[in-house]
SERO-4910 file (N, C-alpha, C, O; in steps of 0.05 Angstrom, whole numbers):
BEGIN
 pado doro    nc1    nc2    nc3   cac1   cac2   cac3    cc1    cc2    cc3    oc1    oc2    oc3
  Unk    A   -206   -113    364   -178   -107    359   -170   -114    331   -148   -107    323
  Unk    A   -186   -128    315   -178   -137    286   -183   -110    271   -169   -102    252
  Unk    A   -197   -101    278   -200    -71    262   -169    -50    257   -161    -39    237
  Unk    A   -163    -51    274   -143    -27    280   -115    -38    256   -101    -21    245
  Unk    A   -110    -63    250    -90    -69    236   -100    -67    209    -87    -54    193
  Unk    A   -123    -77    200   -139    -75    167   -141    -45    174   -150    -36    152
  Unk    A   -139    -28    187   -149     -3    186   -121     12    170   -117     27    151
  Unk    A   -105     -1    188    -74     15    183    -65     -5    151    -47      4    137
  Unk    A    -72    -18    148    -78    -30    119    -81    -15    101    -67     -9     82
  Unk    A   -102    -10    107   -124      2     86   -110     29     87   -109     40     65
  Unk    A    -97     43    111    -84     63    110    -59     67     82    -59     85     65
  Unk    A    -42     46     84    -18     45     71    -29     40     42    -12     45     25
  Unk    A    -51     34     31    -53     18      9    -67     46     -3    -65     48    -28
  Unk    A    -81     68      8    -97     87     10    -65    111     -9    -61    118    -32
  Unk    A    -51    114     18    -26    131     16    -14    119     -7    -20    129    -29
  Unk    A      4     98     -5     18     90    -23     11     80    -56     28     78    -73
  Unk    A    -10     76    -59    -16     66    -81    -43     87   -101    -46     92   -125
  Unk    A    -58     93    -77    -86    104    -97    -63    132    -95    -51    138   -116
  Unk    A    -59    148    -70    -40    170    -75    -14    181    -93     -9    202   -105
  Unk    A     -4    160    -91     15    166   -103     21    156   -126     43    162   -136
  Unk    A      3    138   -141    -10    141   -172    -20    156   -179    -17    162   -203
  Unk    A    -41    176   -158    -61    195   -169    -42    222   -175    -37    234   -196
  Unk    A    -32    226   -148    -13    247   -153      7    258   -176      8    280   -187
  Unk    A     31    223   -181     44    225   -199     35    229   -224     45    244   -240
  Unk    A      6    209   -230     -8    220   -254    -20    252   -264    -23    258   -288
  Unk    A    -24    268   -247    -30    292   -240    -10    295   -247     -9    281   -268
  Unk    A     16    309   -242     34    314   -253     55    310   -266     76    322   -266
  Unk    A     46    287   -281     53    287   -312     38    300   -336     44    306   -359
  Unk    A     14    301   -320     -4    319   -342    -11    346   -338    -23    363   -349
  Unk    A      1    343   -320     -4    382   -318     35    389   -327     43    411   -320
  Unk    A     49    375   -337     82    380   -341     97    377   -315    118    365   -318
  Unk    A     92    384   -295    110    386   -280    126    367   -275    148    379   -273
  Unk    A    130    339   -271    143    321   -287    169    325   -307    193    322   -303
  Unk    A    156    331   -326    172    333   -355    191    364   -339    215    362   -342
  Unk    A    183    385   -326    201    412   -324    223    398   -304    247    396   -308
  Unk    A    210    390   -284    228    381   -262    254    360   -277    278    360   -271
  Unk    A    241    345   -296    274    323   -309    280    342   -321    288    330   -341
  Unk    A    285    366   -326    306    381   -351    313    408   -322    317    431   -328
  Unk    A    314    401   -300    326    414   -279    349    398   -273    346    377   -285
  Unk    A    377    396   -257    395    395   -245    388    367   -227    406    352   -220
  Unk    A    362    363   -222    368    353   -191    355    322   -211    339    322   -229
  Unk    A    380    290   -194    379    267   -214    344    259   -211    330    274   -197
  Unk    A    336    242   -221    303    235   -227    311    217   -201    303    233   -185
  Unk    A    322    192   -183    321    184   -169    318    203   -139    306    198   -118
  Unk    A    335    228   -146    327    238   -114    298    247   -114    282    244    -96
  Unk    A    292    260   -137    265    262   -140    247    245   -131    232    256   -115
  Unk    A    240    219   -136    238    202   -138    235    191   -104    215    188    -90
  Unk    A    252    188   -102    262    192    -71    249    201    -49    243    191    -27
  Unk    A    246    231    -61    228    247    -46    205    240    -45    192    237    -24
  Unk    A    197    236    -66    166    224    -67    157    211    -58    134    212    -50
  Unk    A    175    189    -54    162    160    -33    172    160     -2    169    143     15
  Unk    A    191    194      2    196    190     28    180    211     37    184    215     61
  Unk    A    158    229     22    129    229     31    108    223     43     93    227     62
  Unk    A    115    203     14     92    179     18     98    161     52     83    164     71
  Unk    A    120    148     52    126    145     76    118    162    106    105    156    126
  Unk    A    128    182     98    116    199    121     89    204    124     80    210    146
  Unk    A     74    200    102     43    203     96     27    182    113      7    186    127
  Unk    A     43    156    109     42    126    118     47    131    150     28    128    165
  Unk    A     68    138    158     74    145    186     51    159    204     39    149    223
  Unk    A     48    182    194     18    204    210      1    182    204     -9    176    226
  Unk    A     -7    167    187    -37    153    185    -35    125    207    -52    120    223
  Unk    A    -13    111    203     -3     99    232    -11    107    260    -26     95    275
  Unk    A      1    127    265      8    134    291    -28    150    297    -44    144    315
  Unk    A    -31    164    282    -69    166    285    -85    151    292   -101    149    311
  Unk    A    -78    133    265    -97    103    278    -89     87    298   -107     74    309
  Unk    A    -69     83    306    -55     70    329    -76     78    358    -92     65    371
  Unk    A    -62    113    358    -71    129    384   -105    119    384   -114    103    400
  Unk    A   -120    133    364   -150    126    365   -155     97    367   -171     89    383
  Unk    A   -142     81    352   -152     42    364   -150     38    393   -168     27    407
  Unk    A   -126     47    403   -117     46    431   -140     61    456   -148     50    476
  Unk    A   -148     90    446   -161    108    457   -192     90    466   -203     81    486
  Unk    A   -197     91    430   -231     77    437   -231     43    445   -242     33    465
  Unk    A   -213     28    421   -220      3    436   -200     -9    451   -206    -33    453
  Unk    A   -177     -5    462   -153    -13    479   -134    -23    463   -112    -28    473
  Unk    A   -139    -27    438   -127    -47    422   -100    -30    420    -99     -7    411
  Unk    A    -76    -45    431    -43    -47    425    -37    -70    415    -50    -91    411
  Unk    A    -12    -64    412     13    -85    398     19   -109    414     26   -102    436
  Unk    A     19   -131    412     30   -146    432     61   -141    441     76   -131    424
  Unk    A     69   -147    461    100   -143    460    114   -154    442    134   -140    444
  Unk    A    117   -165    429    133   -163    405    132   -155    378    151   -151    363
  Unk    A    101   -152    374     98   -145    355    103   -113    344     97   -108    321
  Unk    A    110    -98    356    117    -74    344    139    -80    324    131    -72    303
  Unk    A    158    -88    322    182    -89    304    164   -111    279    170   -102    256
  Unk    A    152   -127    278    132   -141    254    112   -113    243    108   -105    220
  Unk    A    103   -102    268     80    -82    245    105    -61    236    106    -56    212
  Unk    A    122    -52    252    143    -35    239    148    -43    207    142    -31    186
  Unk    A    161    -64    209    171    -80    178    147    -89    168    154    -86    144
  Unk    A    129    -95    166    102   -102    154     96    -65    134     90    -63    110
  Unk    A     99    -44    152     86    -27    154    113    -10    123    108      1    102
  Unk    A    137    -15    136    159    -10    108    159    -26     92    172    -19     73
  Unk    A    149    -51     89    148    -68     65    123    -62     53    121    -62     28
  Unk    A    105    -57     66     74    -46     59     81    -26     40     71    -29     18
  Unk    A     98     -5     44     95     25     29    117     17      8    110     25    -14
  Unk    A    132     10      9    155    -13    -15    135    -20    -32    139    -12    -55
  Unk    A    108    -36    -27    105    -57    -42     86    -44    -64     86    -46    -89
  Unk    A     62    -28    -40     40     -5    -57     52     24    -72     45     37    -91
  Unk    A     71     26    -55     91     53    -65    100     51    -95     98     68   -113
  Unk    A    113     20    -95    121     13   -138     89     15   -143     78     33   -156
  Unk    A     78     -3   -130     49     -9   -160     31     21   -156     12     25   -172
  Unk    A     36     35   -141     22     64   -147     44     86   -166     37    108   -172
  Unk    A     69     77   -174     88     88   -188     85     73   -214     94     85   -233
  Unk    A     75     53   -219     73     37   -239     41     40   -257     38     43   -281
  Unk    A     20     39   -232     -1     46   -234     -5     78   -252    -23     84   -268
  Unk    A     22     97   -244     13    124   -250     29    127   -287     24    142   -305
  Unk    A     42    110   -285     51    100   -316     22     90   -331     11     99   -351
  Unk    A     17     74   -319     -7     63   -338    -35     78   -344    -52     78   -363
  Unk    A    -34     91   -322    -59    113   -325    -56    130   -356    -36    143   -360
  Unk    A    -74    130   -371    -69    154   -388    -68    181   -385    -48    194   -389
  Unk    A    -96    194   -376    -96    221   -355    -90    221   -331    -86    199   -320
  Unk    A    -88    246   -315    -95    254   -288   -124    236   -278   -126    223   -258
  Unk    A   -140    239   -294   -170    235   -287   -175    210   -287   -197    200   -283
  Unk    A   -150    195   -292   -169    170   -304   -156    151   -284   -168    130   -281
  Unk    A   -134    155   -267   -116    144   -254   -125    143   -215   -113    128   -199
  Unk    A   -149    162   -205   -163    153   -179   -184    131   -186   -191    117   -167
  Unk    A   -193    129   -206   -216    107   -214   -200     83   -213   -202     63   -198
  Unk    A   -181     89   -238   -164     65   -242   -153     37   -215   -155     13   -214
  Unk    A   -140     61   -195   -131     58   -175   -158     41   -155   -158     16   -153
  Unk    A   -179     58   -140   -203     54   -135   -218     24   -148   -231      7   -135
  Unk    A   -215     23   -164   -223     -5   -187   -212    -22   -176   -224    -39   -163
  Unk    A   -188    -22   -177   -172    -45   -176   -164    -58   -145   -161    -82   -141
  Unk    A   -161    -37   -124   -159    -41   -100   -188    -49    -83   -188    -68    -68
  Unk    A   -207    -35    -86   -236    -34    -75   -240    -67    -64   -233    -80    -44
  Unk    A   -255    -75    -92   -265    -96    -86   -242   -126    -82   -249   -150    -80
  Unk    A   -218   -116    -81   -206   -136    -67   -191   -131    -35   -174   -145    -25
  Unk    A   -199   -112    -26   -200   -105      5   -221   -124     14   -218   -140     32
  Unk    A   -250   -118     -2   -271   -126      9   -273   -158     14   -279   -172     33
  Unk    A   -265   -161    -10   -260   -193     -6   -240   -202      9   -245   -222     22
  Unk    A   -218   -192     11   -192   -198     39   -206   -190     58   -188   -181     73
  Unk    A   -223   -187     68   -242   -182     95   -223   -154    100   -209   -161    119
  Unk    A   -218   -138     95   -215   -107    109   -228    -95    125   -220    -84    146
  Unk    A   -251    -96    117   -272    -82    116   -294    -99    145   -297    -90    167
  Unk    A   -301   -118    137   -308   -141    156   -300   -165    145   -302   -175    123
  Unk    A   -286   -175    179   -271   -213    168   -288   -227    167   -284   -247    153
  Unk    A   -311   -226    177   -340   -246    177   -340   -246    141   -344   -267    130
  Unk    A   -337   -233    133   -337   -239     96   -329   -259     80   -306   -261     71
  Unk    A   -347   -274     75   -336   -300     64   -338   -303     30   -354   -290     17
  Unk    A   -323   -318     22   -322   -318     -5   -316   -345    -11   -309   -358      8
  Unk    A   -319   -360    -40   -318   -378    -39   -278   -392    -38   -259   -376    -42
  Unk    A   -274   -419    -33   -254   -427    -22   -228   -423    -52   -203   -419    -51
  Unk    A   -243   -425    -71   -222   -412    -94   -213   -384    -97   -191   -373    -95
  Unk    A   -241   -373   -102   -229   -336    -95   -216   -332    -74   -199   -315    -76
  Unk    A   -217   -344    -50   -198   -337    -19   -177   -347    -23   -159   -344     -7
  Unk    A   -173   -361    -45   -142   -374    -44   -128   -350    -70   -104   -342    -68
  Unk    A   -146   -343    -89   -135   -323   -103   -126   -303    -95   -104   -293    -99
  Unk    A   -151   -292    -78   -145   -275    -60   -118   -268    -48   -105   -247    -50
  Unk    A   -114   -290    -34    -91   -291    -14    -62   -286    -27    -45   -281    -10
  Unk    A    -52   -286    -59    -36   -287    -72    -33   -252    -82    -14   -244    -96
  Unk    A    -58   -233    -70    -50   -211    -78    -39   -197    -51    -32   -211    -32
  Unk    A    -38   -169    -49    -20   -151    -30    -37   -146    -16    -30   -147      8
  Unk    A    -57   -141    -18    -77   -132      6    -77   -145     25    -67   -137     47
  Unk    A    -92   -175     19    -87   -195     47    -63   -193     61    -59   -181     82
  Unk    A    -47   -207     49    -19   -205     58     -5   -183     72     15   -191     83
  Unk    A     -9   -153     77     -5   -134     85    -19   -131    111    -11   -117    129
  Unk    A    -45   -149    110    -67   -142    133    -61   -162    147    -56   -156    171
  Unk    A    -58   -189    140    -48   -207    161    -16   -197    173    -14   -191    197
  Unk    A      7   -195    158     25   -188    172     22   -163    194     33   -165    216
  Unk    A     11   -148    190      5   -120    209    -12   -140    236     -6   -141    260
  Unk    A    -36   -154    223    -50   -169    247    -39   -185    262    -53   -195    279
  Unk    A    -15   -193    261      9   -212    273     23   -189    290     36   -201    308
  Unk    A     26   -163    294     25   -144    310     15   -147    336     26   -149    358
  Unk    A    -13   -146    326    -23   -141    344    -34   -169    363    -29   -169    387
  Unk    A    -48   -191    353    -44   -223    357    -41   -238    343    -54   -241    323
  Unk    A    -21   -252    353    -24   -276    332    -37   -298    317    -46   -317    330
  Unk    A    -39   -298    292    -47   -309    267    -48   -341    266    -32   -351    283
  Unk    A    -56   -353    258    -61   -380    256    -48   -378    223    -37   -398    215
  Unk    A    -48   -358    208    -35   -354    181     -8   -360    184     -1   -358    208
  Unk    A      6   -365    172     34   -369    169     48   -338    152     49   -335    128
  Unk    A     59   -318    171     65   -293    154     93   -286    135    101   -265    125
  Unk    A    105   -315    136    129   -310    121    112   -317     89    114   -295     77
  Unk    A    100   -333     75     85   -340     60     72   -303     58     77   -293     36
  Unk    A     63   -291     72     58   -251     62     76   -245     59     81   -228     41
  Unk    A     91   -253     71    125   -233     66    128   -238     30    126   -221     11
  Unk    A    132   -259     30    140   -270     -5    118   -255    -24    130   -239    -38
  Unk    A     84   -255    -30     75   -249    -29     84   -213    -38     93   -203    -59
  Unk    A     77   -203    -13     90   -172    -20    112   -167    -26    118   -143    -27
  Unk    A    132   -185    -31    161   -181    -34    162   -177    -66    172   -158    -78
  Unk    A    142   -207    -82    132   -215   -103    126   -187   -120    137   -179   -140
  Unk    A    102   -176   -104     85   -147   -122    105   -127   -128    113   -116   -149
  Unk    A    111   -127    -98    137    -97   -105    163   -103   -121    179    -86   -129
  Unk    A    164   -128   -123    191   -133   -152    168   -131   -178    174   -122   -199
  Unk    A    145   -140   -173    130   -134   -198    128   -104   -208    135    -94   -229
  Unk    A    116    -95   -186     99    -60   -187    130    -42   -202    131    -27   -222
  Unk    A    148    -50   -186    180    -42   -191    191    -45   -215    205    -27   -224
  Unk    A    185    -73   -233    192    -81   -255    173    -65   -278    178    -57   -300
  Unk    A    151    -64   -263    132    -55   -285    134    -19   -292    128     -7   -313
  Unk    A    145     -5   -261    140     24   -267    166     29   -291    166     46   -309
  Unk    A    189      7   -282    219     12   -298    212     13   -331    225     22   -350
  Unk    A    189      3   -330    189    -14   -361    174     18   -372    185     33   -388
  Unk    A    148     23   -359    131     40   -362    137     75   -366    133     90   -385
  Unk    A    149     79   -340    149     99   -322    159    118   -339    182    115   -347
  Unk    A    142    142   -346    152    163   -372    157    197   -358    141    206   -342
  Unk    A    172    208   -363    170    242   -347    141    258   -363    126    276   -355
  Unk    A    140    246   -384    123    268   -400     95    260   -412     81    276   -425
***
């Protein structure tokens, strides 16, 4: 049952961040971007739209992985935990949603911004045990570790499903932390053209 919550993890961090960096980078370099700000409609609803996509993108990959965790290995929510993976799962796409908007500022090309993305997320899944929790690392990197979004996204979702010996208000801060970062950084960055 530890699978199904790093799954839906890995889901949101997939959608929200490698996507919708890669995407937005994509089209800033192909213009579409730059045509759309000299149209009528404000850059926030735009904007808007995009991450209420992404959201929805986040939603189907949920509810997929949910049905199939449930299907093959039984694994549900505990009774209360649906309203924690709910808010885990909107703070999740909040938090990867800026740093894949921030991410797509920093990219120089289209091309250069799935690597970019890929780079930077990969091997710190691996090390937040995503992938497998038997993964051990040494007791400094796991503490570094723990100060980025990945962990923190996978434990709160795994408090869903059982409860954690982690303390998940300490993730809450954590992802609260990135997405005022990812947020601060796309504001600073974030170009139409």
């Amino acid at each position: 049952m530890i699978f199904v919550p790093s799954i839906l993890a890995f889901g949101v961090i997939v959608a929200a961040y490698v996507n919708l960096g890669a995407k937005l980078a994509t089209l800033r370099h192909d213009g579409v971007l730059k045509r759309i700000r000299t149209t009528p409609l404000p850059a926030g609803a735009y904007l808007s739209g995009v991450f209420g996509s992404t959201a929805a993108t986040t939603l189907a990959i949920t509810a997929c992985t949910a049905v199939i965790g449930w299907l093959a290995f039984g694994a549900v929510p505990r009774a209360g935990g649906v309203a924690e993976i709910a808010g885990g799962l909107m703070l999740g796409v909040v938090c990867f949603g800026s740093l894949g908007l921030a991410l797509s500022s920093v990219a120089r090309s289209a091309e250069s911004a799935s690597p970019i993305a890929n780079a930077s997320y990969l091997p710190v899944a691996i090390m937040s045990g995503i992938f497998d929790p038997t993964f051990s690392v040494p007791r400094w990197l796991s503490a570094a570790v723990g100060l980025l979004p990945v962990r923190a996204l996978a434990q709160i979702l795994q408090q869903g499903y059982t409860p954690v010996e982690h303390a998940p208000v300490s993730d809450l801060f954590v992802l609260l932390a990135w997405a005022a970062g990812g947020c601060a950084l796309a504001a600073w960055r974030f170009r139409w053209h």
